[in-house]
C-alpha positions in Angstrom: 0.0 0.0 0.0 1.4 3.4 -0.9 1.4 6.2 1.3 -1.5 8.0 -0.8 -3.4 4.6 -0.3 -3.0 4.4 3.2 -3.8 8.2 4.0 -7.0 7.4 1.8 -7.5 4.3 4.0 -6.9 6.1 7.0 -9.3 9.2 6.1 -12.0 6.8 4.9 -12.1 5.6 8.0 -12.1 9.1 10.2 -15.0 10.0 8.3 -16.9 7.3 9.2 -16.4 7.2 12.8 -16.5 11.0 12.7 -20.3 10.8 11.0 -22.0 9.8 14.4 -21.9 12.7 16.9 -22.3 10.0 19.6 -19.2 8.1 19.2 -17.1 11.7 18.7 -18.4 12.0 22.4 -17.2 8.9 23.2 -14.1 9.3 21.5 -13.3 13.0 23.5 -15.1 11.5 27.2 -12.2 8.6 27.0 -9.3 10.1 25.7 -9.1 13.6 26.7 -8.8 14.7 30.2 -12.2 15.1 32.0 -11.9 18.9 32.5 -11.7 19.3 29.1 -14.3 17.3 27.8 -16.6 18.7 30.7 -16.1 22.0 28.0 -17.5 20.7 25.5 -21.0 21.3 24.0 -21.5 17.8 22.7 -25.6 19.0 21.7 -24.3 21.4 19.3 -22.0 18.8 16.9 -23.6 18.5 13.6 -23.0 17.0 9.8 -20.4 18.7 7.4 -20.3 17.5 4.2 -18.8 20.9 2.8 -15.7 20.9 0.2 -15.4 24.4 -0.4 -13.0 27.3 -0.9 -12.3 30.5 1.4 -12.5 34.0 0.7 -8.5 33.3 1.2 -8.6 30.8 -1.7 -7.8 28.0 0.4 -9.2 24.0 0.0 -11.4 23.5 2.8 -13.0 19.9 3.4 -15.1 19.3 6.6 -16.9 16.8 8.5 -17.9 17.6 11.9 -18.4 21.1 12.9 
């Protein structure tokens, strides 16, 4: 596998675990330290499927805002 094929691997998979809101709580709640995952608004994560451009002309892709 080259290293374009694994990143595309790797990113495939990201994107699926990064769909479900639920298991990004999950994900934050057991790896990052409890008073910082006590700062999150987990109610307000939502859907991005956006590829887009910024006034800045930079390539934007997002998932999970």
């Amino acid at each position: 596998m080259t290293g374009i094929q694994e990143a595309k691997h790797h990113d495939t998979g990201y994107k699926e675990l990064f769909f479900y809101p639920e298991l990004v709580q999950q994900l934050i709640e057991g790896f990052f330290p409890e008073d910082i995952a006590e700062l999150m608004d987990f109610a307000t994560l939502k859907i991005h499927s956006g590829h887009y451009i910024t006034p800045l002309f930079e390539e934007k892709i997002e998932d999970v805002d």
